[in-house]
VOSE-459883 format. One record per atom (N, C-alpha, C, CB): atom name; residue number from 1; y, x, z; residue in one letter. Coordinates in steps of 0.001 Angstrom, whole numbers. Last residue first. Glycine has a CB too. Layout:
N
 atom  nr       v       u       w rest
   CA NUM       Y       X       Z    A
...
***
This chain:
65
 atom  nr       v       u       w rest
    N  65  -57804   85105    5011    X
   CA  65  -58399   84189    5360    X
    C  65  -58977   83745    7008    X
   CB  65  -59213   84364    4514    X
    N  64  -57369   87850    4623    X
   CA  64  -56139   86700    4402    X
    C  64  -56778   85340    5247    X
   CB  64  -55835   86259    2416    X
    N  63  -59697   88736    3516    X
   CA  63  -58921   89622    4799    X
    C  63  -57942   88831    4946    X
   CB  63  -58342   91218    4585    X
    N  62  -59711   87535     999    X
   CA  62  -60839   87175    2257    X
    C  62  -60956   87637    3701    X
   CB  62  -62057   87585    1862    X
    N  61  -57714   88646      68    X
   CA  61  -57624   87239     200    X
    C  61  -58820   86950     889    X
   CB  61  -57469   86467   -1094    X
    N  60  -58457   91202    -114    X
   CA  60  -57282   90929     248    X
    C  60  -57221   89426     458    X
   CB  60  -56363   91456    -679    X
    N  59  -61153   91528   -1749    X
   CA  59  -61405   91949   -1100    X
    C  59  -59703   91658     333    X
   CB  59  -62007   93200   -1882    X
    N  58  -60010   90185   -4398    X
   CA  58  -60900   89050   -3344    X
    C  58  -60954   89894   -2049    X
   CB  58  -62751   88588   -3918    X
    N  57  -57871   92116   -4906    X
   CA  57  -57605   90954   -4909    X
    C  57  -58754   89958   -4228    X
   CB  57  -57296   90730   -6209    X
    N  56  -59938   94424   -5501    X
   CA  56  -59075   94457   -5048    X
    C  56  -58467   92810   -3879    X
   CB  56  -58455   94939   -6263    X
    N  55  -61500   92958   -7569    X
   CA  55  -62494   93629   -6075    X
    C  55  -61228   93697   -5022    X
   CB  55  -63390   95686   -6329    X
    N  54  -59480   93102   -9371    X
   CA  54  -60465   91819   -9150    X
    C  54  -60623   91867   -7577    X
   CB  54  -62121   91946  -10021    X
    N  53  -58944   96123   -9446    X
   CA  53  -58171   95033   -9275    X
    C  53  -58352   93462   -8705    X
   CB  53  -57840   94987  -10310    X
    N  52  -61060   97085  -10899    X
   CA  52  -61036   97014   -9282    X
    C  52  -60143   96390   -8471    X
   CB  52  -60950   98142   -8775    X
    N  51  -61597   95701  -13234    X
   CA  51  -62554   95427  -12024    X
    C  51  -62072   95956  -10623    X
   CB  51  -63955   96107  -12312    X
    N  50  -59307   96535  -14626    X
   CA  50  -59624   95197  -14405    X
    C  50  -60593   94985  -13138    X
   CB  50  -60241   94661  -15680    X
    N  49  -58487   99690  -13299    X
   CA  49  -59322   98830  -13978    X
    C  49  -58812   97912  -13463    X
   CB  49  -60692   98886  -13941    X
    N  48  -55438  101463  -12854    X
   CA  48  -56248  100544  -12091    X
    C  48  -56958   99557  -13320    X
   CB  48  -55226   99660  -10907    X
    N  47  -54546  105173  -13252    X
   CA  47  -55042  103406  -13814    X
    C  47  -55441  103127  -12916    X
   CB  47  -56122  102943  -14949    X
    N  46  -52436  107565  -13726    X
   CA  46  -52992  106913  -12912    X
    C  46  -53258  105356  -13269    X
   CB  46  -52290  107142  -11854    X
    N  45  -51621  110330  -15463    X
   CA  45  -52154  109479  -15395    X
    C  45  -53348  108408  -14723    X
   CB  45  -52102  109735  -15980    X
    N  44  -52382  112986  -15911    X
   CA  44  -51383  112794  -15650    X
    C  44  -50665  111223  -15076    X
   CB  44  -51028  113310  -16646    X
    N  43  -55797  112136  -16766    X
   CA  43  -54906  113354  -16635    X
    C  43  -53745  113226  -15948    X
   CB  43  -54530  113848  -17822    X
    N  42  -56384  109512  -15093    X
   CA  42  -56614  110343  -16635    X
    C  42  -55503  111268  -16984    X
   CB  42  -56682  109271  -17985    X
    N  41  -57621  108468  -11964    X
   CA  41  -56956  109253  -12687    X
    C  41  -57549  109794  -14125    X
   CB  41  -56688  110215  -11838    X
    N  40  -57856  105262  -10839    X
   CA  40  -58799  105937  -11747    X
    C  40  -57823  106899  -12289    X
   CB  40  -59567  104986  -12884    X
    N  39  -57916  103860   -7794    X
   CA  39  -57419  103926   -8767    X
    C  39  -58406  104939  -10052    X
   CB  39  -56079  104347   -8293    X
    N  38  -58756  100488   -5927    X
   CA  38  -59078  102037   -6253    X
    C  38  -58471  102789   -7900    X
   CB  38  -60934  102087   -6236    X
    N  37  -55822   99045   -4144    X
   CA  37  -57222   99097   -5321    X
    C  37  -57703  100600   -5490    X
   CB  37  -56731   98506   -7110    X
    N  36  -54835   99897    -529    X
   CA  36  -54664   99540   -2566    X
    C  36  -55590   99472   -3068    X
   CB  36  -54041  100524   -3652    X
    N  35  -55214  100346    2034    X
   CA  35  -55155   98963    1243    X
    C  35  -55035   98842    -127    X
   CB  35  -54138   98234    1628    X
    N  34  -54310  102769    3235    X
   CA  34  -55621  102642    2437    X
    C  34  -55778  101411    2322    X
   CB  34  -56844  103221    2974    X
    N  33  -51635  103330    3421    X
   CA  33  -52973  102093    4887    X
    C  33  -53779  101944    4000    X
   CB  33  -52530  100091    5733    X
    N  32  -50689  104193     906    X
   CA  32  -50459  104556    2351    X
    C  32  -51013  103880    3499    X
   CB  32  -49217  104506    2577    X
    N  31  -50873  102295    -259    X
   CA  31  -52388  103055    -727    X
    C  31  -51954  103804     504    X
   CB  31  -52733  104051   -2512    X
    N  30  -49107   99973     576    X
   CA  30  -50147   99754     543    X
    C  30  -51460  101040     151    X
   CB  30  -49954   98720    -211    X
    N  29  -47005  101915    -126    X
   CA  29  -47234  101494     944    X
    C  29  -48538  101374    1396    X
   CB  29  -46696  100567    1003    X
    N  28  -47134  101551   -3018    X
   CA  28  -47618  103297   -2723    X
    C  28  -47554  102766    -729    X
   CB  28  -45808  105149   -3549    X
    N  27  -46544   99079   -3246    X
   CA  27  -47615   99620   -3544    X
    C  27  -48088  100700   -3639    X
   CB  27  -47810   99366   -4188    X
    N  26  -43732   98896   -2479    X
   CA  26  -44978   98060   -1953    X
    C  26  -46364   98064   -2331    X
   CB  26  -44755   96883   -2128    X
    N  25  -42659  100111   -4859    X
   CA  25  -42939  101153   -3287    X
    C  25  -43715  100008   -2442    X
   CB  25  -41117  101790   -2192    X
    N  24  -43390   98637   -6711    X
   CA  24  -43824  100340   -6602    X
    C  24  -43934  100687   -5274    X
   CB  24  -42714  101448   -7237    X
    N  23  -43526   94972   -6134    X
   CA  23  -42947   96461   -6274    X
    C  23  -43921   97708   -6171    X
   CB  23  -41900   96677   -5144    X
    N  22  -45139   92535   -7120    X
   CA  22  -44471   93169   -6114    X
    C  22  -43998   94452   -6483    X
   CB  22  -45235   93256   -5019    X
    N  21  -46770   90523   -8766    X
   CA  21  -45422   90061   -8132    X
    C  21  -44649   91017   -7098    X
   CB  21  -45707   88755   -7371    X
    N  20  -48891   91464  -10151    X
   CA  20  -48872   90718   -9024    X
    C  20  -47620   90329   -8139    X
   CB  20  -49667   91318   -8323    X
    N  19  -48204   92303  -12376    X
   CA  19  -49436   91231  -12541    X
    C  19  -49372   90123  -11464    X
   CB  19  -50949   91989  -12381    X
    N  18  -46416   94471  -11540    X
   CA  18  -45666   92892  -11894    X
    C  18  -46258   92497  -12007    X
   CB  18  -44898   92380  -12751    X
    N  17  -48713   96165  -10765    X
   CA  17  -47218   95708   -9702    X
    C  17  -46757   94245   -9889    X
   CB  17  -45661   96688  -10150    X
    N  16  -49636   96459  -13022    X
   CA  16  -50375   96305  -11749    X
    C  16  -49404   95325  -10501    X
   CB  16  -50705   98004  -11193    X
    N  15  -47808   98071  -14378    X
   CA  15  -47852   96847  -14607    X
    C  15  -49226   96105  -13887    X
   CB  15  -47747   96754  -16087    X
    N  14  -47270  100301  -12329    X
   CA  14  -46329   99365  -13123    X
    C  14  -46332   98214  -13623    X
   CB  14  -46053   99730  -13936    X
    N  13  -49822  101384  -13202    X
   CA  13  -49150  100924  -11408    X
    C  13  -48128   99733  -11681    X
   CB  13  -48003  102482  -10435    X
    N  12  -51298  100439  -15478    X
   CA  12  -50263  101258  -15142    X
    C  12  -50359  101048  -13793    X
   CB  12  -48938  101003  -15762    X
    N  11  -54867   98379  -15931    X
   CA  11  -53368   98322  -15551    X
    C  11  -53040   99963  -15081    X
   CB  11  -53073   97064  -14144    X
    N  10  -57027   98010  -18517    X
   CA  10  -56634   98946  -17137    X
    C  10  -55371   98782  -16976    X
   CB  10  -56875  100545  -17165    X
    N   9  -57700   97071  -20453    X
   CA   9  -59150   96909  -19659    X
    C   9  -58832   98140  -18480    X
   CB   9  -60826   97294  -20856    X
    N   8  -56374   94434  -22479    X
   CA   8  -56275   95857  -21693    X
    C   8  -56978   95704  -20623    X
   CB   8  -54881   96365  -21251    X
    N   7  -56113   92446  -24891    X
   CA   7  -56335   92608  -23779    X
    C   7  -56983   94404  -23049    X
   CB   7  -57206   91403  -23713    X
    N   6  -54594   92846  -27209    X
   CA   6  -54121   91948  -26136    X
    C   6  -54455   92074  -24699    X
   CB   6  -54504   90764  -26444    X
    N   5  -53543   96696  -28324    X
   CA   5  -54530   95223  -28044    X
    C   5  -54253   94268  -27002    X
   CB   5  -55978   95547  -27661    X
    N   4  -51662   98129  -28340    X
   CA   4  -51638   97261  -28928    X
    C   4  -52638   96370  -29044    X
   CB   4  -51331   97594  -29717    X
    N   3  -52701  100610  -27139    X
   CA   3  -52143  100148  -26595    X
    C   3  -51462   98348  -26903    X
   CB   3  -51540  101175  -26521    X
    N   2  -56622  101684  -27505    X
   CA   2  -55397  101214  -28358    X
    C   2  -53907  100133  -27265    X
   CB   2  -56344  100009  -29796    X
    N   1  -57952  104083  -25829    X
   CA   1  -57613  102674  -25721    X
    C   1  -56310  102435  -26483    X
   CB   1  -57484  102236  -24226    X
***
């Protein structure tokens, strides 16, 4: 995956975090109560797809509701 394309088809943690307005450690919290998105390891390297992020995010706002 070219890092220079607009659109990116996997968030960092990092930038998972700021998509959504919160911190690192509010998000190793959250995988600590098995509440986080599902992640996808590539070697050394931890992603969150677009899709699970999505799944993520309705699956949190319908638990909100």
């Amino acid at each position: 995956m070219n890092k220079n394309t607009s659109e990116s088809r996997a968030f960092s943690i990092s930038q998972f975090c700021s998509a959504y307005g919160f911190s690192r450690a509010a998000f190793y919290n959250l995988a600590k109560a098995g509440k986080a998105p599902a992640t996808l390891n590539i070697g050394r390297r931890r992603l969150i797809t677009k899709a699970a992020a999505e799944a993520w995010e309705k699956a949190m706002t319908s638990a909100s509701a």
